[in-house]
N, C-alpha and C positions, 0 to 999 in steps of 0.2 A: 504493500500500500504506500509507504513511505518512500518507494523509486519514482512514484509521480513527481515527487518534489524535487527530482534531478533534470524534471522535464521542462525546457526554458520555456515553453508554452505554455504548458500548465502552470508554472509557479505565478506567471504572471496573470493570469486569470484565477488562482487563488488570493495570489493578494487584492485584487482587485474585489473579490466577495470578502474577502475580513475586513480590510477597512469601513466598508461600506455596510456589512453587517453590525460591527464592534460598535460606528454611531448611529446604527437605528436601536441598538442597546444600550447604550449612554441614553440618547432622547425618553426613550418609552421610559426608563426610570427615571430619571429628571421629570416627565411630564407627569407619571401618575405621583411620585412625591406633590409636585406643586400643588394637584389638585385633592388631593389627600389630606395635603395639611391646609391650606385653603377655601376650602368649603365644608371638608367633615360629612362627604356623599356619599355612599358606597353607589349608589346606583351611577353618578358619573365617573368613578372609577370603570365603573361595569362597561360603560359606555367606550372610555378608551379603548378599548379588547376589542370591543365590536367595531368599532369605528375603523381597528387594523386591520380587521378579518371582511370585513362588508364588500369593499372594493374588489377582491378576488375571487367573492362569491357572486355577484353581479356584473362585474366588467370580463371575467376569465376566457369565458366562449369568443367575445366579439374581440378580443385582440388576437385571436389565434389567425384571420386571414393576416393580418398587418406584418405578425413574425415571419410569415411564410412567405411572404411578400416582399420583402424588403431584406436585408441581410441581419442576424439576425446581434451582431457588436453593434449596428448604426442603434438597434432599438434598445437597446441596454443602455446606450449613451448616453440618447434622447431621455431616456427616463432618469437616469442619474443627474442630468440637466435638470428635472423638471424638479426631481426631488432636492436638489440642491437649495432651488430660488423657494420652493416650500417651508423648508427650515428656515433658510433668511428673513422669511415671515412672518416665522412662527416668532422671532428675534424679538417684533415688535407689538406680542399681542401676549406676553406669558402673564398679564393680571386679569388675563379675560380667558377662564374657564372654557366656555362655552366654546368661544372663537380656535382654539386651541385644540378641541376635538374636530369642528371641522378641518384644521388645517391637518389633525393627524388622519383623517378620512384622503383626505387629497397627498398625504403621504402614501395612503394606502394604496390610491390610485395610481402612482408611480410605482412602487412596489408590483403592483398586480399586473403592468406591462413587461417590469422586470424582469419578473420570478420567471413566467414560463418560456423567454429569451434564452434565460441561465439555463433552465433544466433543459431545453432542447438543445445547447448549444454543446454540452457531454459530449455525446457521443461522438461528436465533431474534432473532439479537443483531445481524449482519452484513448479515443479508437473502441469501437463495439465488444471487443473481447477484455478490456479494462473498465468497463461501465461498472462492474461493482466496486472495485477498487476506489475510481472517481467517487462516487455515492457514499462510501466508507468515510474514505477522508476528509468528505468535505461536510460528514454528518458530527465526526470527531473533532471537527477547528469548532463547528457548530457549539458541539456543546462546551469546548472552552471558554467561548464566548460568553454565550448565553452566564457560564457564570463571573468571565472578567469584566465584564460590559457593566453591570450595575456595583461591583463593586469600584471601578475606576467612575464614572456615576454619580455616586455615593461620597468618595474624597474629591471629586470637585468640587458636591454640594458644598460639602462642609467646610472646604479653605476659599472658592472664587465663587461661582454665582451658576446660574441656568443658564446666563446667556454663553457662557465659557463652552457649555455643554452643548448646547447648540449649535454654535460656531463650530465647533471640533468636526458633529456631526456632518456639516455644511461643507467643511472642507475636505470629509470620506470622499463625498459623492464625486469630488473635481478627481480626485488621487484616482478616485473606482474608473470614472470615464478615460481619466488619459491612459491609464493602464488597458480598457479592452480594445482602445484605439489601435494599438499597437499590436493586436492579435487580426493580423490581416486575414486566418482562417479561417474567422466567421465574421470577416466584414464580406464576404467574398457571398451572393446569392446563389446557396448550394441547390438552392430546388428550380424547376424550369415552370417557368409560372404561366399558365393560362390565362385567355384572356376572357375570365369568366368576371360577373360583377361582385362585389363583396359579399352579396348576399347568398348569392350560389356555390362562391368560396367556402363561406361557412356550414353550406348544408354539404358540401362534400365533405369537407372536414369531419361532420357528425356521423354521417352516414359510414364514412371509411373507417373511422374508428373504433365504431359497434357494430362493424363485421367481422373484424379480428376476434376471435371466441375466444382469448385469455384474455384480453381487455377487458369485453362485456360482463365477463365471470370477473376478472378485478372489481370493478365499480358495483356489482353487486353485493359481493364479499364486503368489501369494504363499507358499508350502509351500517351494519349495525357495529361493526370494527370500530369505526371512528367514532360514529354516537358515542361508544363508552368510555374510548378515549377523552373525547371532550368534557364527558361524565366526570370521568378521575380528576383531570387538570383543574378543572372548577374546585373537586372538593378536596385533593390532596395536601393543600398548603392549607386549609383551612383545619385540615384535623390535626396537623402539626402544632396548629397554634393552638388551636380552640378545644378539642378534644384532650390532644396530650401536653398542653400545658409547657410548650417550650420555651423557654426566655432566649430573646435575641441571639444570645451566641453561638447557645442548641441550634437556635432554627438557621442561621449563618452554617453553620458545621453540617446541618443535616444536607443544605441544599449544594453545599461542594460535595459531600459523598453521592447526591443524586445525579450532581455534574462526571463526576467521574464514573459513575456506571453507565453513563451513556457513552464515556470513552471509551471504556470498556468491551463494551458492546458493541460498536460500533469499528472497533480491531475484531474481534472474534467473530463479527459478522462477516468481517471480507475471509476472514478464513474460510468457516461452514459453510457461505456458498459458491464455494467450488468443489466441493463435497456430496453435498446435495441436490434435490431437483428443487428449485427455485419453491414451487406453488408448495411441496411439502416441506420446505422448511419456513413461508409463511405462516399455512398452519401451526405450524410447531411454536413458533413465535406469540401468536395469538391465541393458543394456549399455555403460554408460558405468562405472558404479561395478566390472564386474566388469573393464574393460580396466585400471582405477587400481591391483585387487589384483593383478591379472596381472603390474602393473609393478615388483612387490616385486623381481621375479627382474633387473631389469636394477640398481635399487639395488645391489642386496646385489653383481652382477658390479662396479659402478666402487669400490664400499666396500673388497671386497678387493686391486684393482688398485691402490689406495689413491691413485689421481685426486685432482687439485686441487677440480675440478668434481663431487667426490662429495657435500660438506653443502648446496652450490646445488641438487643435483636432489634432496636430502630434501626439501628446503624445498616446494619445487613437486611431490611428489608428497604429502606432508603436509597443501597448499593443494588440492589435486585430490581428495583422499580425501575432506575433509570437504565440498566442494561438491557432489561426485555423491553425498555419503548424502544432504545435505536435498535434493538434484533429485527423489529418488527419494519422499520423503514428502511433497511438494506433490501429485502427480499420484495417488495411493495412496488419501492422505486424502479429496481432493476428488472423487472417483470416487461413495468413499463417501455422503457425507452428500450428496452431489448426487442421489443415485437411491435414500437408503433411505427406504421409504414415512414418512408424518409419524407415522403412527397408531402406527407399533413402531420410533420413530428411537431410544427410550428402550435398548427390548429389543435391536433389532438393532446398535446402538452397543456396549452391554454383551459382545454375544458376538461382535462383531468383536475389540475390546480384549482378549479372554479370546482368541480366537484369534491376534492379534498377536503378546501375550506369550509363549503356548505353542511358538509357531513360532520366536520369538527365543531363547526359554531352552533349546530342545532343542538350537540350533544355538551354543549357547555351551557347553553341557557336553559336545555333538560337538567340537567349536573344541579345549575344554581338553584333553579324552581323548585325540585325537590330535594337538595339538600338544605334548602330554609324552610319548607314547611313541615319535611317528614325531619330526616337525622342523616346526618353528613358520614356516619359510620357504615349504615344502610347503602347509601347511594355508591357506595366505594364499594360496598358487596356486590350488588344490583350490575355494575359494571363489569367487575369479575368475574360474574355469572353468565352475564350476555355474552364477554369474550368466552369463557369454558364454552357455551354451547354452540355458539359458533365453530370453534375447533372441532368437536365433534360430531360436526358433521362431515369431516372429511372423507370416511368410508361412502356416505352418499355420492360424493363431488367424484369417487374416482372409477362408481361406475355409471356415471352422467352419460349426457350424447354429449355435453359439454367439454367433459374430458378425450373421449371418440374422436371431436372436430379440433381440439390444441392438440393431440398425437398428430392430425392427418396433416395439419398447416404448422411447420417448424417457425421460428421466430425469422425475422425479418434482417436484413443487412448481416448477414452471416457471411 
């Protein structure tokens, strides 16, 4: 996994996603502090999340002719352009709540041209027989982030200001654009484009991608997969606080051991799938992560027993949670881009991402609904459970027509 990083192409199109990810990580915690300590809301907290996730559930499909269209580094650029003068924006509006969520919406709108530029742009960059490797690595820089990002964040807040933080972010976006400038690989228009109108672009696009039979069978699987995904994220951090009673430092220390089993994972994922058959080691994964929620219930039993041995198995169920979520996006990802045709990887990228987020956002505002009315311990079960039976349906899936039709059509760009 680690020989990517030798590869002068790839490393520059990794740095290019770490800067530019590291200040949308700085921003989101700089913004929801502000509004956190500022109004004392939780429902506009709640708002920020949606506000990131909205855009790439609603814009996802229609920017899939544009990526196919056009090269697909000019459209990464454009958006790191856009997202750049976003934040400069944001610069001059941080005592206004409200205005703040719109502009993080319209962040989200640059992101959600982004994102499915980047994931189409893999295979391009990595070559089709390194696609998991690429996926690996770049889910492992992910979750360093995700936990340097707020703490670098965090010691701004506290020595200079938000607007420091913004600015930082501001100037990712210049660093991210000149860097895929320079990846003439995919400023280059790999597909031969038709002269069909956008509209008909996009209904090929749809059409071509839900007659690939691993696709169709992915975006189905994945329906009640992510629900409970979203299910968990919503009530995870909250039972750390609120159930098990952690004081800041606990909860600081839990969420670098949650950081590190996604690293974790996410190494031992590029291994196991080349070991196994991609769709059964999905399964395996999503039954892996739903036994990790199921194990809320034995926690929460030695916490109130009030066991010596109760902070030693957070620890290790905290290390197990974040391993089986990146288990579960090496085999997901790599499904995808492994078998979606070259000619709509632009299109069918865009509305897989538009389906990803849809799938995740319903199952975090299921997550919140009913872990505030029913019990936040419940809904982490409820999750676990959905994932368990989902996995076991795998004997079903393997004597499908479904399965019949991915034997009889091998993957794509082989």
């Amino acid at each position: 996994m680690l020989t990517l990083l030798k590869d002068k192409v790839y490393i520059r199109y990794w740095l290019a996603v770490v800067v530019s990810f590291l200040g949308d990580a700085m921003t989101l915690t700089a913004v929801l502090f502000l509004i956190g300590t500022t109004t004392a809301s939780p429902f506009l907290i709640s708002l920020v999340f949606v506000a990131q996730l909205l855009p790439g559930v609603i814009l996802g499909p229609f920017v899939g002719p544009i990526i196919d269209k056009f090269s697909r580094g000019s459209v990464m650029v454009y958006a790191d352009i856009f997202r750049c003068f976003i934040v400069f924006c944001m610069m001059g509006f941080i005592e206004s709540p409200t205005l703040l969520i719109i502009l993080v919406f319209l962040q989200g709108v640059g992101t959600a041209i982004f994102e499915p530029a980047r994931m189409a742009s893999i295979p391009t960059i990595v070559g089709f027989h390194r696609i998991p490797e690429g996926i690996a690595l770049f889910q492992t820089t992910l979750a360093v982030i995700k936990l340097a990002g707020p703490i670098i964040a965090g010691v701004l807040l506290a020595f200079q200001s938000i607007t420091i933080v913004l600015f930082l972010d501001a100037i990712s976006y210049i660093v991210s654009a000149t860097l895929i400038l320079s990846l003439t690989v995919i400023r280059k228009k790999e597909v031969s484009t038709h002269k069909h109108s956008y509209g008909k672009q996009l209904l090929i696009g749809v059409s071509e991608m839900f007659r690939v039979p691993i696709l169709l069978f992915l975006m189905i699987l994945l329906l009640p997969v992510l629900i409970s995904v979203g299910m968990f994220l919503t009530n995870y951090k909250a039972v750390l606080l609120q159930v098990f009673q952690l004081t800041n430092i606990e909860f600081g220390l839990m969420e670098g051991v949650y950081a590190f089993g996604t690293v974790v994972g996410a190494i031992v994922s590029s291994v196991l799938i080349k070991k196994y058959t991609h769709y059964k080691f999905l399964y395996a994964s999503i039954g892996a992560l739903g036994l990790c929620n199921m194990f809320v219930f034995v926690v929460e039993k030695v916490f109130f027993l009030d066991l010596q041995i109760y902070f030693g198995i957070l620890i290790v169920w905290c290390l197990f949670l974040g391993l089986t979520n990146a288990l579960l996006i090496i085999p997901t990802s790599t499904i995808f881009l492994q078998n979606i045709p070259e000619m709509i990887r632009g299109r069918g990228t865009a509305i897989f991402y538009s389906f990803f987020n849809l799938y995740l956002l319903t199952g975090t505002l299921i997550g919140g609904l009913v872990g505030t009315k029913l019990n936040i311990i419940l809904t982490m079960e409820a999750s676990g459970a959905i994932l368990l039976l989902t996995a076991i349906t795998y004997p079903l899936f393997t004597r499908s027509t479904f399965m019949k039709k991915i034997q009889a059509k091998p993957a794509y760009n082989r």
